[in-house]
mmCIF file as gemmi writes it, N, C-alpha and C atoms, coordinates in Angstrom:
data_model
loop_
_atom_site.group_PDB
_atom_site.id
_atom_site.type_symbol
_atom_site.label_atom_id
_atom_site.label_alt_id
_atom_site.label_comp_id
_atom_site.label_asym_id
_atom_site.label_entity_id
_atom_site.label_seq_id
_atom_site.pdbx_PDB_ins_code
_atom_site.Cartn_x
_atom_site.Cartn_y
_atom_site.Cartn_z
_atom_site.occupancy
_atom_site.B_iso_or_equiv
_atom_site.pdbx_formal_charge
_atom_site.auth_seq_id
_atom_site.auth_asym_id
_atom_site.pdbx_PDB_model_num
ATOM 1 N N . UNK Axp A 1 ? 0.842 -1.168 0 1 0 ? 1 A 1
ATOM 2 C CA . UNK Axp A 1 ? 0 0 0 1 0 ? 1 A 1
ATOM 3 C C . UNK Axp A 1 ? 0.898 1.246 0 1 0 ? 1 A 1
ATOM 4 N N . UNK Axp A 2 ? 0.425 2.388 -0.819 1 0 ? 2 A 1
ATOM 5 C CA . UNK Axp A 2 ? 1.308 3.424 -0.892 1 0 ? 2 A 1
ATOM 6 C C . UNK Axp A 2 ? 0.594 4.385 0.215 1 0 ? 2 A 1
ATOM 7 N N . UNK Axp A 3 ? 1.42 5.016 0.472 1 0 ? 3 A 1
ATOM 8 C CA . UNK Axp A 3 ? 1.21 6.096 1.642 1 0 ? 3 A 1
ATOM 9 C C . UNK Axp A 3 ? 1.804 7.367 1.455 1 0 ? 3 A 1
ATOM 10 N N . UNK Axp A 4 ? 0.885 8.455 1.697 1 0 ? 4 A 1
ATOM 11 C CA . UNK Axp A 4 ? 1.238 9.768 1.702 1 0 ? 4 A 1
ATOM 12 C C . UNK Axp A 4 ? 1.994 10.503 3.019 1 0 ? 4 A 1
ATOM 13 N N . UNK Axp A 5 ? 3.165 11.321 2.741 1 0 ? 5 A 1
ATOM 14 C CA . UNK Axp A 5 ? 3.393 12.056 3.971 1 0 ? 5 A 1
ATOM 15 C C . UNK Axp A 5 ? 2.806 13.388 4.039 1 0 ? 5 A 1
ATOM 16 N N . UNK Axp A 6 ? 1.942 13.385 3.582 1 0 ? 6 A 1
ATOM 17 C CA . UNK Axp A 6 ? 1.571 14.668 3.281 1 0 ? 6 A 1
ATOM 18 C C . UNK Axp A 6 ? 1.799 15.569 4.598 1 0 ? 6 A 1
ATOM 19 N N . UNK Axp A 7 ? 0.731 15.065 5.659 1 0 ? 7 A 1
ATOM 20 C CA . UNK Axp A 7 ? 0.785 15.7 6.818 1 0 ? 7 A 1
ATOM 21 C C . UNK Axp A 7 ? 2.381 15.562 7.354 1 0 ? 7 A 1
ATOM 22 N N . UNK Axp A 8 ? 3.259 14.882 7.248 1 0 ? 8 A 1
ATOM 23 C CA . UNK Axp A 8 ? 4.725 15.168 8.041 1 0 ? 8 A 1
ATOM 24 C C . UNK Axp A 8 ? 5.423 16.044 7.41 1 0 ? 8 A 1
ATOM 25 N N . UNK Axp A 9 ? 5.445 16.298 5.477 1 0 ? 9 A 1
ATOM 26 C CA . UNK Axp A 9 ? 5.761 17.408 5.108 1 0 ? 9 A 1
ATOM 27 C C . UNK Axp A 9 ? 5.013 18.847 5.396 1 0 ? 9 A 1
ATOM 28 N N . UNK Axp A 10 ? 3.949 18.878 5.887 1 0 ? 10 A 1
ATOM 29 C CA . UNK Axp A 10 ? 3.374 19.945 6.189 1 0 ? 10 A 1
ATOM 30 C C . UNK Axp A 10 ? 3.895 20.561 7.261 1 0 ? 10 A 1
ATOM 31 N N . UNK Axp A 11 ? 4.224 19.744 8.133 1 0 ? 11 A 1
ATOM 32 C CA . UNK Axp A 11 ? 4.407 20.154 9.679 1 0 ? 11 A 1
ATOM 33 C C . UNK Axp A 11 ? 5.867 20.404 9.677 1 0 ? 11 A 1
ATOM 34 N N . UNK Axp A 12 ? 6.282 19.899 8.508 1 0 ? 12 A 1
ATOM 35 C CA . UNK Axp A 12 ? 7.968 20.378 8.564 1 0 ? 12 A 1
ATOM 36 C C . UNK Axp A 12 ? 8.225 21.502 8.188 1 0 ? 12 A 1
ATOM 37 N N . UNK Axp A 13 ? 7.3 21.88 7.301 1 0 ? 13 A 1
ATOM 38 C CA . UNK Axp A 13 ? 7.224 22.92 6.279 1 0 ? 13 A 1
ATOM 39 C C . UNK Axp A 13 ? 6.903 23.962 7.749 1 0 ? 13 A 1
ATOM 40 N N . UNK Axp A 14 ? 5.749 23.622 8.542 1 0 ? 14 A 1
ATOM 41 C CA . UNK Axp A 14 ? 6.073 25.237 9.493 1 0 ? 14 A 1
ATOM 42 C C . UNK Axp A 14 ? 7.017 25.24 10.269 1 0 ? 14 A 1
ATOM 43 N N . UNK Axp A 15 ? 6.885 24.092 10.851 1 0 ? 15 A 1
ATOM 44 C CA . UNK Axp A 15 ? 8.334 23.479 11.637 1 0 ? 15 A 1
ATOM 45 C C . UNK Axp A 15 ? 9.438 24.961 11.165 1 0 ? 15 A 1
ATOM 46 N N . UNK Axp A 16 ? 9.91 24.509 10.022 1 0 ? 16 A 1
ATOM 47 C CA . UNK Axp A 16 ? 11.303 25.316 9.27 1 0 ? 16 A 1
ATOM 48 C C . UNK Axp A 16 ? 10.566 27.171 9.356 1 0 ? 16 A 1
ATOM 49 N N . UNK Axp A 17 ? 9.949 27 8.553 1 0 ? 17 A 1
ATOM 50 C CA . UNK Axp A 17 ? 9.245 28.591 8.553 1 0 ? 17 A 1
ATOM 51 C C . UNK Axp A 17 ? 8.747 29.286 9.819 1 0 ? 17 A 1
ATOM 52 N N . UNK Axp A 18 ? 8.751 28.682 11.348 1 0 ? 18 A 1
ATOM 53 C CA . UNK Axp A 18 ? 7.585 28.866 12.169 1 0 ? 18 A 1
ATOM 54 C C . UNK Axp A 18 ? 6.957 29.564 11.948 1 0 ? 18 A 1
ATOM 55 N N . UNK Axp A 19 ? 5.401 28.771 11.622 1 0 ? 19 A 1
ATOM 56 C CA . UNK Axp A 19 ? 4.034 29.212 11.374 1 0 ? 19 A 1
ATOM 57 C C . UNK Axp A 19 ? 3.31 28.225 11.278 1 0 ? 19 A 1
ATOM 58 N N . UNK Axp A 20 ? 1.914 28.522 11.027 1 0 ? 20 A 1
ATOM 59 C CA . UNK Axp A 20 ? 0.985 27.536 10.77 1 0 ? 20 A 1
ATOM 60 C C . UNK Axp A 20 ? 0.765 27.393 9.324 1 0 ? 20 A 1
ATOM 61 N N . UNK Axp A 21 ? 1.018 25.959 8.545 1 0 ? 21 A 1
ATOM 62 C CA . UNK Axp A 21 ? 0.656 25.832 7.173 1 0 ? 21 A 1
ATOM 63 C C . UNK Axp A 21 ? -0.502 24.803 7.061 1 0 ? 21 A 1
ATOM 64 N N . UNK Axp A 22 ? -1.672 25.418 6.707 1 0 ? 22 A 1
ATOM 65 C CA . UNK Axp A 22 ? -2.74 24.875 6.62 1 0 ? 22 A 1
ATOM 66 C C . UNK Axp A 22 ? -2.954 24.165 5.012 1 0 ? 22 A 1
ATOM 67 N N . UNK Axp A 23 ? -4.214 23.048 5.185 1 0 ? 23 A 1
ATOM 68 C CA . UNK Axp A 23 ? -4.399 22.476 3.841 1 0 ? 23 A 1
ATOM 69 C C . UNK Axp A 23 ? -5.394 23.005 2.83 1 0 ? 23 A 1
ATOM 70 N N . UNK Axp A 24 ? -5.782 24.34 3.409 1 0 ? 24 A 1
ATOM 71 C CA . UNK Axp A 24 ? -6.412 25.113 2.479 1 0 ? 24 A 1
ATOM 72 C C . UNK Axp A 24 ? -5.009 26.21 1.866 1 0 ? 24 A 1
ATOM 73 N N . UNK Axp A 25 ? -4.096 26.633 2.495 1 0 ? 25 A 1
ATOM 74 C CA . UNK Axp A 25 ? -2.7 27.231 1.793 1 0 ? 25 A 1
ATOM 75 C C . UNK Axp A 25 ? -2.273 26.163 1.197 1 0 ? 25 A 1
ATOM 76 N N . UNK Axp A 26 ? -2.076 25.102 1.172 1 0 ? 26 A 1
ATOM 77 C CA . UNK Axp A 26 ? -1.509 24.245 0.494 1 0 ? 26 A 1
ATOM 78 C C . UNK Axp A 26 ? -1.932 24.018 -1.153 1 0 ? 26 A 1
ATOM 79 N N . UNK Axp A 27 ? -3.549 23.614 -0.872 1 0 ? 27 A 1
ATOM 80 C CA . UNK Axp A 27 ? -4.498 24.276 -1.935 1 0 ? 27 A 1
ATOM 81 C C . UNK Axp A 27 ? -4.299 25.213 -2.867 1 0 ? 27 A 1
ATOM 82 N N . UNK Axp A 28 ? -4.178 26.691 -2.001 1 0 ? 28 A 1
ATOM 83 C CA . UNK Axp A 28 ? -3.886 27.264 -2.988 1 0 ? 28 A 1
ATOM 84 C C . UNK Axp A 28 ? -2.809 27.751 -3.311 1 0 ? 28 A 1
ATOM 85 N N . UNK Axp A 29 ? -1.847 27.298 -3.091 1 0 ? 29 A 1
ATOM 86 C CA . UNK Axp A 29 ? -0.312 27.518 -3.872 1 0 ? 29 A 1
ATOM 87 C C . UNK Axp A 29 ? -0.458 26.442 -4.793 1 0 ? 29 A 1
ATOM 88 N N . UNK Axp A 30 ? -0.988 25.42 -4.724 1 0 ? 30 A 1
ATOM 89 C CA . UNK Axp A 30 ? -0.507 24.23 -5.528 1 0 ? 30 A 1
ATOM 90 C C . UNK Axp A 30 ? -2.031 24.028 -6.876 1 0 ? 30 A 1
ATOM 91 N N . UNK Axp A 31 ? -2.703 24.468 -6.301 1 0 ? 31 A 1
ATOM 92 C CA . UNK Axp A 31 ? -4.296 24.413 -7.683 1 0 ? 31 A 1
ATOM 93 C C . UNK Axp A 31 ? -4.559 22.776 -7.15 1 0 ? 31 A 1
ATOM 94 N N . UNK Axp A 32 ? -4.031 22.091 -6.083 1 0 ? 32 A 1
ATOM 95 C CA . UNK Axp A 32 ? -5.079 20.755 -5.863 1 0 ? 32 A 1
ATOM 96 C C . UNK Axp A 32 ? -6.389 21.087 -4.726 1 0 ? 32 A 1
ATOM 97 N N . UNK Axp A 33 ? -7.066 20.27 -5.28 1 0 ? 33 A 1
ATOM 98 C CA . UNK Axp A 33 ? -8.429 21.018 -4.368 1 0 ? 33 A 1
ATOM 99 C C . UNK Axp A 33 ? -8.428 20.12 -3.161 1 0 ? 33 A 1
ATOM 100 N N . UNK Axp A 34 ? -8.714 21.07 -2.191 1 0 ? 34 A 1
ATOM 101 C CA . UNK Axp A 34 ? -8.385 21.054 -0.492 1 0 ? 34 A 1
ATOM 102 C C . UNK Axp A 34 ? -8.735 19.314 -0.055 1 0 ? 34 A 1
ATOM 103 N N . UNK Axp A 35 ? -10.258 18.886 -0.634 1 0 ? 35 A 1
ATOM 104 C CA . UNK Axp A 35 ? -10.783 17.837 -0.488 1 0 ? 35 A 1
ATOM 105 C C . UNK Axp A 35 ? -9.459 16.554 -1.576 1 0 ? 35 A 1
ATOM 106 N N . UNK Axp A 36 ? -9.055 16.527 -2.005 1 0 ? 36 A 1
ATOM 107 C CA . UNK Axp A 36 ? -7.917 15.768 -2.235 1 0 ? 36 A 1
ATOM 108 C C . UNK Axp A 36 ? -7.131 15.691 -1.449 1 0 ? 36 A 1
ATOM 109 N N . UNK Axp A 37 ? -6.617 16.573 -1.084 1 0 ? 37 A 1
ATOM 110 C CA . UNK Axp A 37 ? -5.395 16.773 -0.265 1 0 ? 37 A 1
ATOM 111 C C . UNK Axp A 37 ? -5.686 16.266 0.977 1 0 ? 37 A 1
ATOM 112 N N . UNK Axp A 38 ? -7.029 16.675 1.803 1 0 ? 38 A 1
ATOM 113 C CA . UNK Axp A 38 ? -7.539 15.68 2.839 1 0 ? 38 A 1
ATOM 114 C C . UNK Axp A 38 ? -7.612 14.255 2.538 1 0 ? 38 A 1
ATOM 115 N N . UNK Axp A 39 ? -8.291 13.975 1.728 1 0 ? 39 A 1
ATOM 116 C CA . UNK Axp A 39 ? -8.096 12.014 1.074 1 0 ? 39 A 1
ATOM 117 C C . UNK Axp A 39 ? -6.954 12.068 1.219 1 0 ? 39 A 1
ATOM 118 N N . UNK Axp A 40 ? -5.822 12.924 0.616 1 0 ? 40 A 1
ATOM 119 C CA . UNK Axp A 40 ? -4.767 11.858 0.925 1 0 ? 40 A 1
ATOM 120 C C . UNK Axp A 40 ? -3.615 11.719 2.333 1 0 ? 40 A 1
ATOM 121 N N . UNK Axp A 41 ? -4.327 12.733 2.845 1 0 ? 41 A 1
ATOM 122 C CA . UNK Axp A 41 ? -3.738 12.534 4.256 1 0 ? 41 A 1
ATOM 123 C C . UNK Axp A 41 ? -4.839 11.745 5.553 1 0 ? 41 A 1
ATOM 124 N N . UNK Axp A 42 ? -5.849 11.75 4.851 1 0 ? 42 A 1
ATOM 125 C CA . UNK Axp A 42 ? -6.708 10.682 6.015 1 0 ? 42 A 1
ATOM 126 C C . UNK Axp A 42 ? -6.959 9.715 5.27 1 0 ? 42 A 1
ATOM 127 N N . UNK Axp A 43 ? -7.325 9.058 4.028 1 0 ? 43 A 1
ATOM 128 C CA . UNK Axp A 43 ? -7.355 7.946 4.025 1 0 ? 43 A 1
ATOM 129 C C . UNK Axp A 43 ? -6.395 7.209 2.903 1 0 ? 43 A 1
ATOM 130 N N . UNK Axp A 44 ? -5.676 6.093 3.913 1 0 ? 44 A 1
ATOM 131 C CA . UNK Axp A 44 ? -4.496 5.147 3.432 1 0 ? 44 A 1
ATOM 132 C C . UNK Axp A 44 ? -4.167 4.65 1.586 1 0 ? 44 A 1
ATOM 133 N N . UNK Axp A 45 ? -4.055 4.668 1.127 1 0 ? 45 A 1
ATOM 134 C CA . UNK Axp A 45 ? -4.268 3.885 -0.248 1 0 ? 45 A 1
ATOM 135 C C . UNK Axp A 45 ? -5.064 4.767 -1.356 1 0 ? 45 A 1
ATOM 136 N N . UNK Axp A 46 ? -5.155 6.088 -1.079 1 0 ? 46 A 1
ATOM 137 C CA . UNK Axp A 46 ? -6.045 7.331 -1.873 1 0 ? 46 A 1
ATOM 138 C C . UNK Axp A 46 ? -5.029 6.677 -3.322 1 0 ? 46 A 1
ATOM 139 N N . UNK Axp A 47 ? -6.025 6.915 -4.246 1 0 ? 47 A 1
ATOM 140 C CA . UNK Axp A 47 ? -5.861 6.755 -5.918 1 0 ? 47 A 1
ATOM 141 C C . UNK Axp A 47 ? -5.387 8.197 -5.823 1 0 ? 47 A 1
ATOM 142 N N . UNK Axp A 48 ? -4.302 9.075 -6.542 1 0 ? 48 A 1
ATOM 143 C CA . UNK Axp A 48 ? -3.493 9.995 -6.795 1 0 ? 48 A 1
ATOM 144 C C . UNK Axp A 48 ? -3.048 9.608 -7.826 1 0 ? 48 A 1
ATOM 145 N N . UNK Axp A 49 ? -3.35 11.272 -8.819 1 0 ? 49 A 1
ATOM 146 C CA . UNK Axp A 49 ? -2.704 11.064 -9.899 1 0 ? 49 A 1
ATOM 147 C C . UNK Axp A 49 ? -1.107 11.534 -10.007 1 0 ? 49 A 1
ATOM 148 N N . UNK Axp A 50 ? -0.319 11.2 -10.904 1 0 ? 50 A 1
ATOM 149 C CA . UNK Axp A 50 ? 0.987 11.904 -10.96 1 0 ? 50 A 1
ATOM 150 C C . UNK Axp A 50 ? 1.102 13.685 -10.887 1 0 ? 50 A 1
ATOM 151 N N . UNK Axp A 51 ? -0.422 13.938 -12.049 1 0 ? 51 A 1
ATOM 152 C CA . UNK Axp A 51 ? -0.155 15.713 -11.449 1 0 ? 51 A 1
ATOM 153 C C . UNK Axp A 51 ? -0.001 16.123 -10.717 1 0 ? 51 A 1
ATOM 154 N N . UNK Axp A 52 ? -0.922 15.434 -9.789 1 0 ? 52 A 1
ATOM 155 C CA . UNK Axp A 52 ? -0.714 15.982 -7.928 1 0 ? 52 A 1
ATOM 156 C C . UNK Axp A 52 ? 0.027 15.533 -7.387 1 0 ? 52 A 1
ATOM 157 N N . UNK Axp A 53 ? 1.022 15.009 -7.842 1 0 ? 53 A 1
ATOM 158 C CA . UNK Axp A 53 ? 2.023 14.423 -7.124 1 0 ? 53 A 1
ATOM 159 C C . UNK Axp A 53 ? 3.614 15.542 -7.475 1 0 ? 53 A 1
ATOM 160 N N . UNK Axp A 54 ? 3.139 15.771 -8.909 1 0 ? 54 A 1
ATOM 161 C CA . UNK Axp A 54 ? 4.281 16.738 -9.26 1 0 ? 54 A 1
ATOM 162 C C . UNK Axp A 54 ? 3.957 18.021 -8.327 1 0 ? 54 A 1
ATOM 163 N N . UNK Axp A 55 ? 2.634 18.247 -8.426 1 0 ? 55 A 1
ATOM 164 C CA . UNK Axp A 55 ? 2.556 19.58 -8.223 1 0 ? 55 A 1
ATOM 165 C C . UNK Axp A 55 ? 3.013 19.989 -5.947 1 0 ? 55 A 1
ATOM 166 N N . UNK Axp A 56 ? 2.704 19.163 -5.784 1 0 ? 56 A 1
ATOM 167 C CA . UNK Axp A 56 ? 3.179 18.603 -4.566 1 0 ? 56 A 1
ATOM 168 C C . UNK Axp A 56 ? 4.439 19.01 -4.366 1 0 ? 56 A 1
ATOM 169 N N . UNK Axp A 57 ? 5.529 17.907 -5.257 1 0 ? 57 A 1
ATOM 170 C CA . UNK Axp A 57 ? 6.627 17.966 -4.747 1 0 ? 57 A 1
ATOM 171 C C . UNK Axp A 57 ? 7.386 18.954 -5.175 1 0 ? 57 A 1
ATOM 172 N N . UNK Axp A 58 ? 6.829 19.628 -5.988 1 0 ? 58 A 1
ATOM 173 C CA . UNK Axp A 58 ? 7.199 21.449 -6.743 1 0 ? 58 A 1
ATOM 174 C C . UNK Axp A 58 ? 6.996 22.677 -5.372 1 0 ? 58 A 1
ATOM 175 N N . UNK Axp A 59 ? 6.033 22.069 -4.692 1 0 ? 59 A 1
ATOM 176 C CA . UNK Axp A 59 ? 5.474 23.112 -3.415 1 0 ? 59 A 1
ATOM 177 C C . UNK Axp A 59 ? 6.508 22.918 -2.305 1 0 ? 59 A 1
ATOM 178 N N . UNK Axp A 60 ? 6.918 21.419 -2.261 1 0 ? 60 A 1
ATOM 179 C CA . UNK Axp A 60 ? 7.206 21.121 -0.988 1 0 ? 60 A 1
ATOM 180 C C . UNK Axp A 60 ? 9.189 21.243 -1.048 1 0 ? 60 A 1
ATOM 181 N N . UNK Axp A 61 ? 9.086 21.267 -2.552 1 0 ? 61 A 1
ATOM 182 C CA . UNK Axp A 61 ? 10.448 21.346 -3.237 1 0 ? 61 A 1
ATOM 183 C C . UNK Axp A 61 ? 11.702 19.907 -2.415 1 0 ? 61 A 1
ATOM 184 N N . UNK Axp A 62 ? 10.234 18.363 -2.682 1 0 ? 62 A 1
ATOM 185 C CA . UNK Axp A 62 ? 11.086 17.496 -2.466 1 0 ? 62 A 1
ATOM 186 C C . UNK Axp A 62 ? 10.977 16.601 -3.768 1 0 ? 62 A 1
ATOM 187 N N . UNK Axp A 63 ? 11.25 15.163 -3.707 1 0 ? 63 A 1
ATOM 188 C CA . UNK Axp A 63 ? 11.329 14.528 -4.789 1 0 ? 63 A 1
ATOM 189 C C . UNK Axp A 63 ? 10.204 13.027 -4.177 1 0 ? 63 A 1
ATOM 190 N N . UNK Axp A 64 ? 9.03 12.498 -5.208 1 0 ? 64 A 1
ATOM 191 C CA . UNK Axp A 64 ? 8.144 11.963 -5.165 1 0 ? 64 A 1
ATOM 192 C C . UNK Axp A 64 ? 8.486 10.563 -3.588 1 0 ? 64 A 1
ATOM 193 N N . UNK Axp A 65 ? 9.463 10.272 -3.5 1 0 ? 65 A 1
ATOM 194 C CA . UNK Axp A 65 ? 9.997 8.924 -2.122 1 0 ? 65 A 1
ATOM 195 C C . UNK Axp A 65 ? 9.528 10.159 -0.949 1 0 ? 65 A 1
ATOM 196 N N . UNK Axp A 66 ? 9.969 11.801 -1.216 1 0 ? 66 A 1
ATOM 197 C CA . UNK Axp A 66 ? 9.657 12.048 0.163 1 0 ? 66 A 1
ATOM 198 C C . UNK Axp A 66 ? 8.314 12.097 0.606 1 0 ? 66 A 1
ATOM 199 N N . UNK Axp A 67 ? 7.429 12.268 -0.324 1 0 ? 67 A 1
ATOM 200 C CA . UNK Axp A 67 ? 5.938 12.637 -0.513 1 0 ? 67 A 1
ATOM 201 C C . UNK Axp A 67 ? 5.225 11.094 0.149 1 0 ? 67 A 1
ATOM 202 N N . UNK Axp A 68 ? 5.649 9.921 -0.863 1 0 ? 68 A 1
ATOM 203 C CA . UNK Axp A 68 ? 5.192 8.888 -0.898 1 0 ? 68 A 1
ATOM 204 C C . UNK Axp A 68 ? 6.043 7.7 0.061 1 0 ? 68 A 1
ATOM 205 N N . UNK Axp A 69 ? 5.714 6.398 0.059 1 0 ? 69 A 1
ATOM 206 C CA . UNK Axp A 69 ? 6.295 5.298 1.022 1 0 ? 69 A 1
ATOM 207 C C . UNK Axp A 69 ? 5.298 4.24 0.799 1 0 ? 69 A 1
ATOM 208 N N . UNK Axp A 70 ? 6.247 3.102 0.611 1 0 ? 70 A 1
ATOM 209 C CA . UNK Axp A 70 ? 5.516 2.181 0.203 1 0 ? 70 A 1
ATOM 210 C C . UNK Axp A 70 ? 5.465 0.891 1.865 1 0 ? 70 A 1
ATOM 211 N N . UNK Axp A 71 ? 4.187 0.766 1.897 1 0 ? 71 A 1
ATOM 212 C CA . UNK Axp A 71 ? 3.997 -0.444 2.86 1 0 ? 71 A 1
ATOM 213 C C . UNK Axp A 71 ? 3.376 -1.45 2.764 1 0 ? 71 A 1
ATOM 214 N N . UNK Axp A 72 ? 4.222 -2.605 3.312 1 0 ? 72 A 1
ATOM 215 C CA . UNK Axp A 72 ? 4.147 -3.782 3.137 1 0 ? 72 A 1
ATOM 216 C C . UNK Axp A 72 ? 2.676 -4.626 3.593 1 0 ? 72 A 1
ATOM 217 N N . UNK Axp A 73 ? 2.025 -5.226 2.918 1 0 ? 73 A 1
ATOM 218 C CA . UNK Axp A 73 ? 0.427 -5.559 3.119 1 0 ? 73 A 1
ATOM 219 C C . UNK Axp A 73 ? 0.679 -5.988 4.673 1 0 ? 73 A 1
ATOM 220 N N . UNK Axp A 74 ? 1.67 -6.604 4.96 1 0 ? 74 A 1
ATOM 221 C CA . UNK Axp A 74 ? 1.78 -7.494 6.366 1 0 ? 74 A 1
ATOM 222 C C . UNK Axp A 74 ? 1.657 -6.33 7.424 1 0 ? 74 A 1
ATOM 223 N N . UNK Axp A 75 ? 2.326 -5.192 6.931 1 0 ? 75 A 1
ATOM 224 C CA . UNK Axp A 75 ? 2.244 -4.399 8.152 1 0 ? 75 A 1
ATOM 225 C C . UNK Axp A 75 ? 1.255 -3.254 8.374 1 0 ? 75 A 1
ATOM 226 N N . UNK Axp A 76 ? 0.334 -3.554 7.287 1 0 ? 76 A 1
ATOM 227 C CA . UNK Axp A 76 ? -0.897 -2.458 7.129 1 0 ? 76 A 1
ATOM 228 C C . UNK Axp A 76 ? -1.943 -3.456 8.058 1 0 ? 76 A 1
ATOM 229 N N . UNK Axp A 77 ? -1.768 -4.634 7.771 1 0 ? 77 A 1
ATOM 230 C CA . UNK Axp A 77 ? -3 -5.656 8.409 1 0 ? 77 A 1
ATOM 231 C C . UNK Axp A 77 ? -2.536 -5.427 10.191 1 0 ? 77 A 1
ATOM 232 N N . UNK Axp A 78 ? -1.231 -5.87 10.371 1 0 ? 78 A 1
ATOM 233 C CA . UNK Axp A 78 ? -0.905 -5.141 11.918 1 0 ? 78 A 1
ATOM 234 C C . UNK Axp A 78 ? -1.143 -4.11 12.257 1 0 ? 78 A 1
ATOM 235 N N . UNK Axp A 79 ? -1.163 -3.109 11.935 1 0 ? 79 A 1
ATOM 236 C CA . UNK Axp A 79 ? -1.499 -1.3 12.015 1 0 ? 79 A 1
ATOM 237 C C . UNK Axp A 79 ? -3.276 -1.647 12.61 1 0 ? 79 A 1
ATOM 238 N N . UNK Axp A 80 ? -3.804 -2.323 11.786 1 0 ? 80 A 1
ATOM 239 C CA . UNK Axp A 80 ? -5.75 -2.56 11.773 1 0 ? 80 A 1
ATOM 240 C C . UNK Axp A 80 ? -5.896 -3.177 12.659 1 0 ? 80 A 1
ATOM 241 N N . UNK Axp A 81 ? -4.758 -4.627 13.248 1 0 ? 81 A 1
ATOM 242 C CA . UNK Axp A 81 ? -4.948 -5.366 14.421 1 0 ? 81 A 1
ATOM 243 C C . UNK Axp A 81 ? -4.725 -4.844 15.743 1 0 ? 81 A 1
ATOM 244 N N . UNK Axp A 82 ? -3.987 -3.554 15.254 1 0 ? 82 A 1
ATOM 245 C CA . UNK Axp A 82 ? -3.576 -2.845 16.837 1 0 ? 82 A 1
ATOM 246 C C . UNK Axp A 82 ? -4.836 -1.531 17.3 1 0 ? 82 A 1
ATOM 247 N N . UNK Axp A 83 ? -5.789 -1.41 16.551 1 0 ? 83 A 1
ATOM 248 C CA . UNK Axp A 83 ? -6.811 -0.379 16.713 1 0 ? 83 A 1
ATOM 249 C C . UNK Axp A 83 ? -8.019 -0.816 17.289 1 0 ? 83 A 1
């Protein structure tokens, strides 16, 4: 299953800047609409296209591994067994 960091690049992003960077600024620097950007930080396995993936890592000025992470089915089924 692929996985977004969306939310850990966000928080780095004020982290570095101190401030608050919200997913409606994110929105609109980048033209992805807010409700995407939520799918892909709340739910696991969101279908994403490559645009938003470029346009992402153009904002976040990283390269698609930092955005994304791939996990292993075994340890997504443990993640569900521990909730």
């Amino acid at each position: 299953m692929i996985r977004f960091r969306l939310t850990e690049l966000i928080a780095d992003k004020a982290f570095k800047e101190r401030r608050v960077v919200s997913l409606s600024e994110v929105a609109e620097a980048t033209g992805v609409h807010r409700a995407t950007l939520s799918k892909m930080a709340n739910q696991p396995g969101a279908n994403i296209g490559t645009e938003i993936i470029d346009k992402l890592c153009t904002y976040f000025g990283c390269q698609p591994g930092d955005l994304l992470s791939y996990i292993e089915s075994d340890e997504v089924g443990n993640e569900d067994q521990m909730r």
